[in-house]
C-alpha positions, 0 to 999 in steps of 0.5 A, a space after each residue: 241315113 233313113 229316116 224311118 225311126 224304130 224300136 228293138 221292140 218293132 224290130 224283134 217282130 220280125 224273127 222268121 226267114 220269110 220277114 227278117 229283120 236285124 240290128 247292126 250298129 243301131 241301124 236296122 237292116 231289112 234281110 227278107 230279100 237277102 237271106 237265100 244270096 247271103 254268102 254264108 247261107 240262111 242259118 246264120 242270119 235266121 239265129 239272129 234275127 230280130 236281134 242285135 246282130 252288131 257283135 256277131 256282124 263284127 266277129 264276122 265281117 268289116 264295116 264296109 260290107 254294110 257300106 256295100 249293102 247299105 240300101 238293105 237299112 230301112 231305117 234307125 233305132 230311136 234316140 240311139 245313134 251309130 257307133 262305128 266311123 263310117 270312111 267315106 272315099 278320101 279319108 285318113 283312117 283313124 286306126 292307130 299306125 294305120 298311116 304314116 305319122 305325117 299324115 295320122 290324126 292321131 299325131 296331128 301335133 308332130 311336126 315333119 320337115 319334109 311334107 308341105 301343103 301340096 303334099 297334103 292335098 296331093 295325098 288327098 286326091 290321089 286316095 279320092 281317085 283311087 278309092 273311087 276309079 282305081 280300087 274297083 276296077 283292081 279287085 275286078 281284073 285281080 278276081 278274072 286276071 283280065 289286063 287293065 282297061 283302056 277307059 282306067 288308063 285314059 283316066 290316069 293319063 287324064 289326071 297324069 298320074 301316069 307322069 307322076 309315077 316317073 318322079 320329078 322331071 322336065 316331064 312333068 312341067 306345065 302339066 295339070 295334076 289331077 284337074 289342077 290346085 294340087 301340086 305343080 309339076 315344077 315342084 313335083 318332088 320324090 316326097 309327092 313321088 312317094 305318096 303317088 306310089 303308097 296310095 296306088 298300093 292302097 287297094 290292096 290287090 297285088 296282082 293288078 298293082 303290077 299290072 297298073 302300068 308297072 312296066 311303064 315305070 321302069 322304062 320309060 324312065 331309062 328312055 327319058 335319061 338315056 335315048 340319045 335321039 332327042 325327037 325320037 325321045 319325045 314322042 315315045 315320051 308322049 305315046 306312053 304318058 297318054 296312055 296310047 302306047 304302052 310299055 315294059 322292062 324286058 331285061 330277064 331272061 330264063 338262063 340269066 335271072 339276076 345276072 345281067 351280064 349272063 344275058 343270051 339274047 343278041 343284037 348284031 349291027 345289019 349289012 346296011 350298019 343302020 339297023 340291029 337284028 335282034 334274036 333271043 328270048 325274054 322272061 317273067 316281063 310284067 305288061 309285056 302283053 299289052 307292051 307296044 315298046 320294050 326296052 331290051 337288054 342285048 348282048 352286042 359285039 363287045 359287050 352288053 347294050 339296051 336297045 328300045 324294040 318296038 312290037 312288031 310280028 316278029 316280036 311273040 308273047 305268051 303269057 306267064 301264069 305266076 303266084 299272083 294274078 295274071 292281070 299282071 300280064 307277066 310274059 315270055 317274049 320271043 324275039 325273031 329277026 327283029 330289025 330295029 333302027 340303031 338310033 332306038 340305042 339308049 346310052 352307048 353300045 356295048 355300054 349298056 351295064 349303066 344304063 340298066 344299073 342307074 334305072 335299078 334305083 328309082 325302080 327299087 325305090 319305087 317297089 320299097 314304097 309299095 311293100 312298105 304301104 302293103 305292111 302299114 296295111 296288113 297292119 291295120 287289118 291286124 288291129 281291127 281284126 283283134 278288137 273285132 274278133 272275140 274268143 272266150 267273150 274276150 277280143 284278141 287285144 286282151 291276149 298279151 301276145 297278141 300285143 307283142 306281135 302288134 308291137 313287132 309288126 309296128 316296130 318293123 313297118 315303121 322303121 322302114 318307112 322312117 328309112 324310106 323317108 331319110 333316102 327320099 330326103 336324100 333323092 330330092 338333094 341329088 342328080 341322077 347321076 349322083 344318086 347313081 353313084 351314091 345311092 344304089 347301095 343304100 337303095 339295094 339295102 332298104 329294098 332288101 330290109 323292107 321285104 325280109 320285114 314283110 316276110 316276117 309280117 306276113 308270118 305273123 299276121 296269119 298267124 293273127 288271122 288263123 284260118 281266115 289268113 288262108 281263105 281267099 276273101 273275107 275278113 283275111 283276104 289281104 293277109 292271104 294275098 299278101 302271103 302268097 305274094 309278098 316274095 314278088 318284091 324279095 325277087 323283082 328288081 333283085 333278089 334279096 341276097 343280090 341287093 345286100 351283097 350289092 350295098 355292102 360292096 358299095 359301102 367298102 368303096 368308101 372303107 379308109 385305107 387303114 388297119 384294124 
Protein backbone atom coordinates (compact mmCIF):
# COMPACT_ATOMS: atom_id res chain seq x y z
CA UNK A 1 0.00 0.00 0.00
CA UNK A 2 1.60 3.90 -0.42
CA UNK A 3 2.48 5.55 2.00
CA UNK A 4 1.80 9.08 0.97
CA UNK A 5 -0.78 10.12 3.71
CA UNK A 6 -3.58 12.66 2.42
CA UNK A 7 -6.78 14.52 2.87
CA UNK A 8 -10.30 14.90 0.84
CA UNK A 9 -9.52 18.35 1.27
CA UNK A 10 -5.79 18.02 -0.80
CA UNK A 11 -7.39 15.61 -2.90
CA UNK A 12 -10.44 17.83 -4.10
CA UNK A 13 -7.46 20.24 -5.25
CA UNK A 14 -6.91 18.42 -8.15
CA UNK A 15 -10.21 18.92 -10.38
CA UNK A 16 -8.90 19.61 -13.99
CA UNK A 17 -8.25 17.11 -16.99
CA UNK A 18 -4.69 18.18 -16.90
CA UNK A 19 -4.34 17.37 -12.75
CA UNK A 20 -6.89 14.80 -11.74
CA UNK A 21 -7.18 13.31 -8.95
CA UNK A 22 -9.79 10.54 -7.69
CA UNK A 23 -10.88 8.79 -4.32
CA UNK A 24 -11.83 4.93 -4.81
CA UNK A 25 -12.20 3.02 -1.72
CA UNK A 26 -10.41 5.54 0.36
CA UNK A 27 -7.30 5.04 -1.62
CA UNK A 28 -6.30 8.12 -3.86
CA UNK A 29 -5.61 7.49 -7.51
CA UNK A 30 -3.42 10.00 -9.63
CA UNK A 31 -5.42 9.91 -13.35
CA UNK A 32 -3.41 13.21 -14.90
CA UNK A 33 -1.78 10.47 -17.16
CA UNK A 34 -4.62 8.07 -17.57
CA UNK A 35 -7.41 10.37 -18.73
CA UNK A 36 -6.68 10.17 -22.85
CA UNK A 37 -6.35 5.99 -22.57
CA UNK A 38 -9.19 5.54 -20.44
CA UNK A 39 -11.40 3.16 -22.34
CA UNK A 40 -14.56 5.02 -21.40
CA UNK A 41 -13.06 8.27 -22.51
CA UNK A 42 -12.23 11.61 -20.59
CA UNK A 43 -15.70 12.94 -19.77
CA UNK A 44 -16.57 10.34 -17.19
CA UNK A 45 -13.35 10.91 -15.22
CA UNK A 46 -13.18 14.89 -15.28
CA UNK A 47 -17.24 14.51 -13.81
CA UNK A 48 -15.56 13.05 -10.70
CA UNK A 49 -12.52 14.47 -10.39
CA UNK A 50 -11.20 15.38 -7.08
CA UNK A 51 -14.16 13.63 -5.50
CA UNK A 52 -15.02 10.26 -4.02
CA UNK A 53 -15.44 8.33 -7.12
CA UNK A 54 -15.82 4.63 -5.35
CA UNK A 55 -19.62 4.36 -5.96
CA UNK A 56 -19.61 5.40 -9.71
CA UNK A 57 -16.20 3.25 -9.85
CA UNK A 58 -18.32 0.22 -8.73
CA UNK A 59 -21.46 0.85 -10.67
CA UNK A 60 -19.01 0.60 -13.48
CA UNK A 61 -16.36 -1.61 -12.88
CA UNK A 62 -14.81 -4.84 -10.77
CA UNK A 63 -12.27 -4.52 -8.17
CA UNK A 64 -9.65 -6.06 -10.18
CA UNK A 65 -9.35 -3.48 -12.66
CA UNK A 66 -7.84 -1.19 -9.58
CA UNK A 67 -5.50 -4.55 -8.83
CA UNK A 68 -4.46 -3.84 -12.83
CA UNK A 69 -3.75 -0.14 -12.26
CA UNK A 70 -2.86 -0.33 -8.81
CA UNK A 71 0.74 1.68 -9.69
CA UNK A 72 -1.69 4.68 -10.68
CA UNK A 73 -2.40 4.94 -6.24
CA UNK A 74 -0.35 7.76 -5.07
CA UNK A 75 -1.39 7.37 -1.93
CA UNK A 76 -4.22 7.06 1.21
CA UNK A 77 -6.60 9.17 3.00
CA UNK A 78 -5.81 10.01 6.65
CA UNK A 79 -7.21 7.76 9.50
CA UNK A 80 -9.29 5.92 6.98
CA UNK A 81 -8.73 2.49 5.98
CA UNK A 82 -9.98 0.47 2.83
CA UNK A 83 -13.13 -1.35 2.69
CA UNK A 84 -12.91 -3.67 -0.11
CA UNK A 85 -11.19 -7.31 0.38
CA UNK A 86 -8.48 -7.00 -2.04
CA UNK A 87 -7.94 -11.30 -3.26
CA UNK A 88 -4.48 -11.77 -3.97
CA UNK A 89 -3.77 -15.24 -6.17
CA UNK A 90 -4.83 -18.21 -4.23
CA UNK A 91 -7.61 -17.06 -2.24
CA UNK A 92 -11.14 -18.70 -1.52
CA UNK A 93 -13.37 -15.83 -2.33
CA UNK A 94 -15.70 -14.71 0.20
CA UNK A 95 -19.05 -14.15 -1.96
CA UNK A 96 -21.63 -16.23 -0.61
CA UNK A 97 -21.76 -19.69 -2.86
CA UNK A 98 -19.41 -18.42 -4.97
CA UNK A 99 -17.42 -22.13 -3.87
CA UNK A 100 -18.16 -25.15 -3.27
CA UNK A 101 -19.44 -25.69 0.24
CA UNK A 102 -16.39 -28.00 1.37
CA UNK A 103 -14.23 -25.24 0.53
CA UNK A 104 -16.50 -21.77 1.67
CA UNK A 105 -15.28 -19.81 4.51
CA UNK A 106 -18.62 -19.05 5.15
CA UNK A 107 -19.48 -22.64 6.14
CA UNK A 108 -16.15 -23.31 7.52
CA UNK A 109 -18.35 -25.36 10.37
CA UNK A 110 -20.03 -28.05 7.82
CA UNK A 111 -18.47 -31.18 8.08
CA UNK A 112 -17.76 -33.46 4.42
CA UNK A 113 -16.75 -36.90 4.42
CA UNK A 114 -15.10 -36.94 1.16
CA UNK A 115 -12.29 -34.11 1.06
CA UNK A 116 -9.14 -34.29 3.13
CA UNK A 117 -6.13 -32.43 3.67
CA UNK A 118 -4.42 -33.30 0.42
CA UNK A 119 -7.74 -32.04 -1.21
CA UNK A 120 -7.41 -28.92 0.53
CA UNK A 121 -3.73 -28.21 -0.42
CA UNK A 122 -4.13 -29.50 -4.04
CA UNK A 123 -7.14 -26.99 -4.63
CA UNK A 124 -4.79 -24.33 -3.22
CA UNK A 125 -1.97 -25.00 -5.64
CA UNK A 126 -3.87 -25.46 -8.48
CA UNK A 127 -5.88 -21.95 -7.98
CA UNK A 128 -2.17 -20.08 -7.20
CA UNK A 129 -0.87 -21.91 -10.58
CA UNK A 130 -3.91 -20.84 -12.50
CA UNK A 131 -4.36 -17.31 -11.53
CA UNK A 132 -0.83 -16.66 -11.90
CA UNK A 133 0.59 -18.86 -15.09
CA UNK A 134 -2.78 -20.04 -16.76
CA UNK A 135 -5.47 -17.09 -16.53
CA UNK A 136 -3.29 -14.59 -18.32
CA UNK A 137 -2.13 -16.46 -20.97
CA UNK A 138 -6.17 -17.61 -21.66
CA UNK A 139 -7.41 -14.28 -21.92
CA UNK A 140 -4.63 -13.48 -24.39
CA UNK A 141 -5.10 -16.60 -26.81
CA UNK A 142 -9.13 -16.19 -26.33
CA UNK A 143 -8.67 -12.44 -27.23
CA UNK A 144 -6.32 -13.43 -30.69
CA UNK A 145 -7.60 -17.17 -31.05
CA UNK A 146 -3.99 -18.01 -31.44
CA UNK A 147 -3.38 -22.01 -29.97
CA UNK A 148 -1.74 -22.59 -26.51
CA UNK A 149 2.00 -21.99 -26.11
CA UNK A 150 4.56 -24.50 -25.82
CA UNK A 151 6.35 -22.53 -22.59
CA UNK A 152 2.35 -23.06 -20.69
CA UNK A 153 2.44 -26.66 -21.93
CA UNK A 154 5.87 -27.25 -20.64
CA UNK A 155 4.69 -25.85 -17.11
CA UNK A 156 1.68 -27.96 -16.89
CA UNK A 157 3.88 -30.98 -17.86
CA UNK A 158 6.53 -29.67 -15.20
CA UNK A 159 3.72 -29.36 -12.30
CA UNK A 160 1.99 -32.61 -14.00
CA UNK A 161 -0.85 -31.25 -14.11
CA UNK A 162 -1.24 -32.36 -17.50
CA UNK A 163 -1.10 -36.18 -15.62
CA UNK A 164 -3.59 -35.04 -13.23
CA UNK A 165 -6.18 -34.50 -15.87
CA UNK A 166 -6.33 -38.44 -16.95
CA UNK A 167 -7.74 -39.30 -13.27
CA UNK A 168 -6.01 -41.58 -10.98
CA UNK A 169 -3.79 -44.07 -12.11
CA UNK A 170 -0.43 -46.18 -12.51
CA UNK A 171 0.36 -42.79 -14.54
CA UNK A 172 0.41 -40.82 -12.01
CA UNK A 173 2.63 -43.07 -9.38
CA UNK A 174 5.93 -41.48 -8.18
CA UNK A 175 5.23 -38.23 -9.80
CA UNK A 176 6.07 -34.96 -8.03
CA UNK A 177 2.74 -32.70 -7.97
CA UNK A 178 3.13 -29.34 -8.24
CA UNK A 179 6.90 -29.21 -6.62
CA UNK A 180 5.75 -31.90 -4.15
CA UNK A 181 3.99 -31.66 -0.53
CA UNK A 182 0.54 -31.49 -2.33
CA UNK A 183 -0.86 -34.94 -2.83
CA UNK A 184 0.82 -38.10 -3.81
CA UNK A 185 0.04 -39.77 -7.09
CA UNK A 186 -0.45 -43.13 -5.17
CA UNK A 187 -3.69 -41.44 -3.53
CA UNK A 188 -4.69 -39.19 -6.42
CA UNK A 189 -8.39 -39.82 -6.16
CA UNK A 190 -11.55 -38.41 -8.60
CA UNK A 191 -12.17 -36.20 -5.78
CA UNK A 192 -8.51 -34.27 -6.60
CA UNK A 193 -9.48 -35.12 -10.15
CA UNK A 194 -12.61 -33.03 -9.74
CA UNK A 195 -10.53 -29.91 -8.17
CA UNK A 196 -7.76 -30.15 -10.76
CA UNK A 197 -11.04 -29.75 -13.59
CA UNK A 198 -13.00 -26.99 -11.59
CA UNK A 199 -9.92 -24.78 -11.07
CA UNK A 200 -8.87 -24.94 -14.65
CA UNK A 201 -12.36 -23.60 -15.68
CA UNK A 202 -11.83 -20.86 -13.34
CA UNK A 203 -10.35 -18.39 -15.74
CA UNK A 204 -13.47 -17.99 -17.16
CA UNK A 205 -12.24 -18.24 -20.96
CA UNK A 206 -14.18 -21.02 -22.78
CA UNK A 207 -12.57 -21.12 -25.94
CA UNK A 208 -8.99 -21.74 -24.41
CA UNK A 209 -10.42 -23.99 -21.97
CA UNK A 210 -10.64 -26.20 -24.87
CA UNK A 211 -8.07 -25.60 -26.42
CA UNK A 212 -5.90 -26.05 -22.78
CA UNK A 213 -5.08 -29.59 -23.97
CA UNK A 214 -8.94 -30.72 -23.98
CA UNK A 215 -7.96 -33.27 -26.84
CA UNK A 216 -5.36 -34.96 -24.57
CA UNK A 217 -7.94 -35.67 -21.98
CA UNK A 218 -10.09 -37.62 -24.12
CA UNK A 219 -7.45 -39.65 -25.64
CA UNK A 220 -4.86 -40.55 -24.03
CA UNK A 221 -7.15 -42.10 -21.51
CA UNK A 222 -8.36 -44.68 -24.26
CA UNK A 223 -4.64 -45.31 -24.95
CA UNK A 224 -3.77 -46.03 -21.49
CA UNK A 225 -6.87 -48.65 -20.86
CA UNK A 226 -7.09 -50.15 -24.41
CA UNK A 227 -3.60 -50.24 -26.66
CA UNK A 228 -2.60 -53.62 -26.40
CA UNK A 229 1.07 -52.79 -27.39
CA UNK A 230 2.41 -52.30 -24.11
CA UNK A 231 5.67 -50.67 -25.05
CA UNK A 232 4.02 -48.68 -27.75
CA UNK A 233 1.63 -47.60 -24.85
CA UNK A 234 4.11 -46.24 -22.96
CA UNK A 235 5.90 -43.85 -24.76
CA UNK A 236 3.18 -42.27 -26.27
CA UNK A 237 2.25 -42.21 -22.57
CA UNK A 238 5.13 -39.95 -22.11
CA UNK A 239 5.35 -38.06 -25.28
CA UNK A 240 1.88 -36.47 -24.40
CA UNK A 241 2.51 -36.10 -20.26
CA UNK A 242 5.55 -34.02 -21.09
CA UNK A 243 4.15 -31.98 -23.46
CA UNK A 244 6.35 -33.21 -26.41
CA UNK A 245 3.47 -34.31 -28.45
CA UNK A 246 0.33 -33.72 -28.60
CA UNK A 247 -3.06 -35.32 -29.15
CA UNK A 248 -6.86 -35.61 -29.78
CA UNK A 249 -10.44 -37.52 -30.29
CA UNK A 250 -11.03 -37.76 -33.63
CA UNK A 251 -14.25 -39.64 -33.81
CA UNK A 252 -17.01 -37.18 -35.47
CA UNK A 253 -17.68 -37.02 -38.33
CA UNK A 254 -20.12 -34.38 -40.69
CA UNK A 255 -22.31 -37.30 -41.89
CA UNK A 256 -22.24 -38.99 -38.23
CA UNK A 257 -22.25 -36.53 -35.45
CA UNK A 258 -23.56 -38.43 -32.38
CA UNK A 259 -23.83 -41.48 -34.17
CA UNK A 260 -21.35 -43.51 -34.02
CA UNK A 261 -22.18 -46.41 -35.70
CA UNK A 262 -22.96 -43.87 -38.95
CA UNK A 263 -19.24 -43.65 -39.27
CA UNK A 264 -17.84 -43.31 -43.11
CA UNK A 265 -14.32 -43.18 -42.76
CA UNK A 266 -12.45 -46.47 -43.17
CA UNK A 267 -9.55 -48.69 -42.42
CA UNK A 268 -8.81 -51.78 -44.68
CA UNK A 269 -6.03 -54.31 -43.66
CA UNK A 270 -2.87 -53.66 -46.56
CA UNK A 271 -1.60 -56.53 -49.12
CA UNK A 272 1.25 -57.27 -46.48
CA UNK A 273 -1.81 -57.65 -43.39
CA UNK A 274 0.61 -55.56 -41.42
CA UNK A 275 -0.74 -52.39 -41.91
CA UNK A 276 -4.43 -50.52 -42.28
CA UNK A 277 -5.03 -47.72 -45.04
CA UNK A 278 -6.98 -45.32 -43.45
CA UNK A 279 -9.35 -42.75 -45.84
CA UNK A 280 -11.86 -40.71 -44.70
CA UNK A 281 -12.77 -37.35 -43.14
CA UNK A 282 -13.25 -36.07 -39.51
CA UNK A 283 -14.92 -32.93 -37.97
CA UNK A 284 -15.38 -30.45 -35.17
CA UNK A 285 -11.78 -32.05 -33.66
CA UNK A 286 -10.93 -29.86 -30.60
CA UNK A 287 -6.66 -29.48 -30.83
CA UNK A 288 -6.62 -31.32 -33.76
CA UNK A 289 -4.36 -28.53 -35.22
CA UNK A 290 -1.52 -29.13 -33.02
CA UNK A 291 -2.31 -33.07 -32.66
CA UNK A 292 0.85 -34.96 -33.11
CA UNK A 293 -1.37 -38.64 -32.48
CA UNK A 294 -5.34 -39.17 -33.16
CA UNK A 295 -7.13 -41.64 -31.98
CA UNK A 296 -9.28 -42.55 -34.81
CA UNK A 297 -12.85 -44.14 -35.35
CA UNK A 298 -12.86 -46.41 -38.31
CA UNK A 299 -15.10 -48.41 -39.94
CA UNK A 300 -13.56 -51.95 -40.65
CA UNK A 301 -14.22 -55.15 -42.38
CA UNK A 302 -17.24 -56.41 -39.84
CA UNK A 303 -17.85 -53.84 -37.94
CA UNK A 304 -16.30 -50.42 -36.23
CA UNK A 305 -12.41 -50.12 -34.79
CA UNK A 306 -10.34 -47.15 -33.07
CA UNK A 307 -7.24 -46.97 -34.27
CA UNK A 308 -4.19 -44.49 -32.98
CA UNK A 309 -2.95 -42.25 -36.32
CA UNK A 310 -0.11 -40.60 -36.20
CA UNK A 311 0.31 -37.13 -38.13
CA UNK A 312 1.90 -37.81 -41.11
CA UNK A 313 1.67 -35.72 -44.78
CA UNK A 314 -1.27 -37.50 -45.69
CA UNK A 315 -3.18 -36.62 -42.66
CA UNK A 316 -4.61 -32.80 -43.64
CA UNK A 317 -6.22 -30.14 -41.17
CA UNK A 318 -8.01 -27.27 -41.53
CA UNK A 319 -8.96 -25.22 -39.21
CA UNK A 320 -12.95 -24.70 -38.04
CA UNK A 321 -14.22 -21.38 -37.03
CA UNK A 322 -16.83 -22.02 -34.34
CA UNK A 323 -19.15 -19.69 -31.47
CA UNK A 324 -16.14 -19.59 -29.20
CA UNK A 325 -12.60 -18.88 -29.72
CA UNK A 326 -10.37 -20.51 -32.24
CA UNK A 327 -7.84 -21.23 -29.54
CA UNK A 328 -9.52 -24.39 -29.53
CA UNK A 329 -8.17 -25.35 -32.53
CA UNK A 330 -11.37 -27.10 -33.64
CA UNK A 331 -10.50 -28.86 -36.84
CA UNK A 332 -11.46 -30.65 -40.44
CA UNK A 333 -9.34 -33.70 -40.70
CA UNK A 334 -8.79 -35.30 -43.92
CA UNK A 335 -7.20 -38.52 -44.03
CA UNK A 336 -5.60 -39.96 -47.38
CA UNK A 337 -3.97 -43.30 -47.52
CA UNK A 338 -2.69 -43.05 -44.46
CA UNK A 339 -0.93 -46.26 -43.65
CA UNK A 340 -0.78 -47.12 -40.05
CA UNK A 341 0.79 -50.29 -38.53
CA UNK A 342 -2.09 -52.77 -36.99
CA UNK A 343 -0.48 -52.83 -33.42
CA UNK A 344 -1.78 -48.79 -33.27
CA UNK A 345 -5.21 -50.89 -32.84
CA UNK A 346 -6.95 -49.96 -29.23
CA UNK A 347 -9.10 -52.86 -27.81
CA UNK A 348 -10.18 -55.54 -30.53
CA UNK A 349 -11.23 -54.99 -34.39
CA UNK A 350 -14.25 -54.76 -35.34
CA UNK A 351 -14.83 -54.18 -31.75
CA UNK A 352 -14.30 -50.68 -31.16
CA UNK A 353 -18.04 -49.55 -29.94
CA UNK A 354 -16.52 -50.37 -26.47
CA UNK A 355 -13.75 -48.83 -26.31
CA UNK A 356 -15.27 -45.38 -27.52
CA UNK A 357 -18.42 -46.00 -25.13
CA UNK A 358 -16.25 -46.69 -21.94
CA UNK A 359 -13.80 -43.49 -22.82
CA UNK A 360 -17.48 -41.45 -22.91
CA UNK A 361 -17.47 -41.66 -19.16
CA UNK A 362 -14.59 -40.02 -17.75
CA UNK A 363 -15.09 -37.52 -20.56
CA UNK A 364 -18.85 -36.52 -19.71
CA UNK A 365 -17.80 -36.38 -16.34
CA UNK A 366 -15.08 -34.34 -16.86
CA UNK A 367 -17.17 -31.73 -18.90
CA UNK A 368 -19.93 -31.78 -15.72
CA UNK A 369 -17.16 -30.48 -13.58
CA UNK A 370 -16.37 -27.87 -15.98
CA UNK A 371 -19.90 -26.47 -16.80
CA UNK A 372 -21.07 -27.00 -13.35
CA UNK A 373 -17.23 -24.51 -12.02
CA UNK A 374 -18.73 -22.14 -15.27
CA UNK A 375 -22.47 -21.82 -13.39
CA UNK A 376 -20.74 -21.27 -9.72
CA UNK A 377 -19.05 -18.54 -11.60
CA UNK A 378 -21.61 -16.80 -13.33
CA UNK A 379 -23.14 -16.97 -10.20
CA UNK A 380 -20.82 -15.10 -8.38
CA UNK A 381 -20.90 -12.41 -11.06
CA UNK A 382 -24.55 -11.99 -10.47
CA UNK A 383 -24.21 -11.28 -6.74
CA UNK A 384 -21.48 -8.77 -7.17
CA UNK A 385 -23.11 -7.24 -9.99
CA UNK A 386 -26.51 -6.73 -7.88
CA UNK A 387 -24.89 -5.14 -4.92
CA UNK A 388 -22.58 -3.33 -7.29
CA UNK A 389 -24.87 -1.79 -9.46
CA UNK A 390 -27.49 0.74 -8.00
CA UNK A 391 -30.85 1.92 -9.92
CA UNK A 392 -32.86 4.55 -8.17
CA UNK A 393 -29.98 4.93 -5.45
CA UNK A 394 -30.92 1.38 -4.64
CA UNK A 395 -28.68 -1.75 -5.47
CA UNK A 396 -30.37 -4.38 -7.64
CA UNK A 397 -30.21 -6.76 -4.25
CA UNK A 398 -33.19 -4.69 -2.98
CA UNK A 399 -35.50 -5.79 -5.89
CA UNK A 400 -37.47 -8.89 -4.80
CA UNK A 401 -36.99 -10.60 -7.93
CA UNK A 402 -33.55 -9.99 -8.19
CA UNK A 403 -33.51 -12.31 -4.91
CA UNK A 404 -35.75 -14.81 -6.58
CA UNK A 405 -33.78 -15.39 -9.66
CA UNK A 406 -30.29 -15.61 -7.16
CA UNK A 407 -32.17 -18.14 -5.48
CA UNK A 408 -32.98 -20.47 -8.55
CA UNK A 409 -29.41 -19.91 -9.96
CA UNK A 410 -28.17 -21.18 -6.20
CA UNK A 411 -30.77 -24.04 -6.18
CA UNK A 412 -29.87 -25.21 -9.92
CA UNK A 413 -25.60 -24.76 -9.22
CA UNK A 414 -25.87 -26.65 -6.20
CA UNK A 415 -27.69 -29.48 -6.92
CA UNK A 416 -25.79 -30.46 -9.42
CA UNK A 417 -22.63 -30.12 -8.04
CA UNK A 418 -24.28 -32.15 -5.01
CA UNK A 419 -24.99 -34.85 -7.74
CA UNK A 420 -21.47 -34.29 -8.91
CA UNK A 421 -20.24 -35.16 -5.61
CA UNK A 422 -22.54 -38.18 -4.91
CA UNK A 423 -20.96 -40.00 -8.62
CA UNK A 424 -17.56 -38.89 -7.86
CA UNK A 425 -18.07 -41.04 -4.68
CA UNK A 426 -19.01 -43.74 -6.56
CA UNK A 427 -15.81 -43.50 -9.20
CA UNK A 428 -13.63 -43.73 -6.37
CA UNK A 429 -15.26 -47.33 -5.11
CA UNK A 430 -15.31 -48.72 -8.61
CA UNK A 431 -13.15 -50.32 -11.59
CA UNK A 432 -13.18 -48.96 -14.74
CA UNK A 433 -14.87 -51.69 -16.40
CA UNK A 434 -17.64 -51.37 -13.50
CA UNK A 435 -18.05 -47.82 -13.83
CA UNK A 436 -18.39 -48.72 -17.71
CA UNK A 437 -21.31 -50.99 -16.79
CA UNK A 438 -22.68 -48.87 -14.17
CA UNK A 439 -22.22 -45.67 -14.74
CA UNK A 440 -22.61 -44.44 -18.02
CA UNK A 441 -26.29 -43.83 -17.66
CA UNK A 442 -26.17 -41.98 -14.42
CA UNK A 443 -23.02 -39.84 -16.08
CA UNK A 444 -24.96 -39.25 -19.58
CA UNK A 445 -28.08 -38.11 -16.98
CA UNK A 446 -25.90 -35.38 -14.90
CA UNK A 447 -24.29 -34.28 -18.12
CA UNK A 448 -27.34 -33.77 -19.88
CA UNK A 449 -29.06 -31.90 -16.22
CA UNK A 450 -25.86 -30.00 -15.77
CA UNK A 451 -26.00 -28.02 -19.14
CA UNK A 452 -29.88 -27.87 -19.55
CA UNK A 453 -29.28 -25.80 -16.00
CA UNK A 454 -26.71 -23.78 -17.71
CA UNK A 455 -29.07 -22.93 -20.25
CA UNK A 456 -31.36 -21.51 -18.11
CA UNK A 457 -28.57 -19.87 -15.78
CA UNK A 458 -27.17 -18.20 -18.76
CA UNK A 459 -31.08 -16.77 -19.47
CA UNK A 460 -31.07 -15.30 -16.20
CA UNK A 461 -28.01 -13.82 -15.61
CA UNK A 462 -28.41 -11.64 -18.81
CA UNK A 463 -31.14 -10.76 -17.86
CA UNK A 464 -29.48 -9.89 -14.45
CA UNK A 465 -26.76 -8.18 -16.66
CA UNK A 466 -29.32 -6.33 -19.14
CA UNK A 467 -26.98 -4.73 -21.77
CA UNK A 468 -23.67 -5.40 -20.33
CA UNK A 469 -24.55 -9.28 -20.52
CA UNK A 470 -24.32 -8.78 -24.24
CA UNK A 471 -21.18 -6.69 -24.31
CA UNK A 472 -17.91 -8.21 -25.16
CA UNK A 473 -15.83 -7.28 -22.07
CA UNK A 474 -16.39 -5.51 -19.04
CA UNK A 475 -18.46 -6.03 -16.13
CA UNK A 476 -20.50 -8.79 -18.18
CA UNK A 477 -18.05 -10.32 -19.95
CA UNK A 478 -18.37 -13.92 -18.42
CA UNK A 479 -22.17 -13.77 -18.80
CA UNK A 480 -21.83 -12.87 -22.54
CA UNK A 481 -18.97 -15.86 -23.16
CA UNK A 482 -20.90 -18.02 -21.25
CA UNK A 483 -24.14 -17.27 -23.21
CA UNK A 484 -22.60 -17.58 -26.38
CA UNK A 485 -20.92 -20.75 -25.45
CA UNK A 486 -22.35 -22.75 -22.92
CA UNK A 487 -24.31 -24.97 -25.54
CA UNK A 488 -20.52 -26.31 -26.69
CA UNK A 489 -21.18 -28.52 -23.40
CA UNK A 490 -25.14 -29.64 -24.45
CA UNK A 491 -23.52 -31.05 -27.88
CA UNK A 492 -19.90 -32.34 -27.03
CA UNK A 493 -19.60 -35.79 -25.69
CA UNK A 494 -23.29 -36.20 -26.74
CA UNK A 495 -25.91 -34.38 -27.16
CA UNK A 496 -28.51 -33.72 -24.47
CA UNK A 497 -31.28 -35.65 -25.73
CA UNK A 498 -28.71 -38.58 -26.77
CA UNK A 499 -27.71 -38.73 -23.10
CA UNK A 500 -31.22 -38.83 -21.53
CA UNK A 501 -32.12 -41.36 -23.78
CA UNK A 502 -28.95 -43.21 -23.18
CA UNK A 503 -29.49 -43.10 -18.77
CA UNK A 504 -33.11 -44.01 -19.13
CA UNK A 505 -32.44 -47.11 -21.30
CA UNK A 506 -29.57 -47.83 -18.77
CA UNK A 507 -32.03 -47.74 -15.91
CA UNK A 508 -34.76 -50.17 -17.61
CA UNK A 509 -31.88 -52.94 -17.50
CA UNK A 510 -32.08 -53.32 -14.23
CA UNK A 511 -36.22 -52.56 -14.27
CA UNK A 512 -37.93 -55.96 -12.24
CA UNK A 513 -39.70 -58.37 -14.21
CA UNK A 514 -43.25 -57.68 -12.93
CA UNK A 515 -46.68 -55.87 -13.87
CA UNK A 516 -47.95 -52.62 -12.88
Amino acid sequence: MPSATLSRKEVSKHDTEEDLWVIVDHKVYDLSDFVDAHPGGSVVLTQVAGQDATQAFYNLHRHEILQQYSKLCIGVLDNELPEVIDPQPGDLSRVPYAEPLWLAPQFAQFTNQYYKDSHRRLQKAMRVFVEVHVTPEAKEKEKDGTFISQGLIDKMAEANILAMRLGPGKHLHGRVILGGGVVEGEEFDYFHDLIVSQELTRHGQRGFQDGNMAGMTISLTAVRQWLNNEKLRDRITEEVLSGKKKMSLAITEAFAGSDVAGLRTTAEVSDDGQHYIINGTKKWITNGMFSDYFVTGCKTKKGFSVILVPKTEEVEVKLIKTSYSTAAATTYIQFNNVKVPRDHLLGEEDNGFTVIMSNFNHERWMMSCMVTRWTRTILTDCLLWSHQRHIASKPLIAQPLIRHKLARLISLVEANQAWLVSLTHQMNGMTYAQQSVLLSGPIGLLKAFATRSAHEVADEATNIFGGRGLTVGGMGAKVEMFHRTYKFDAILGGTEEVLMDLGVRQAMRFMPNAKL
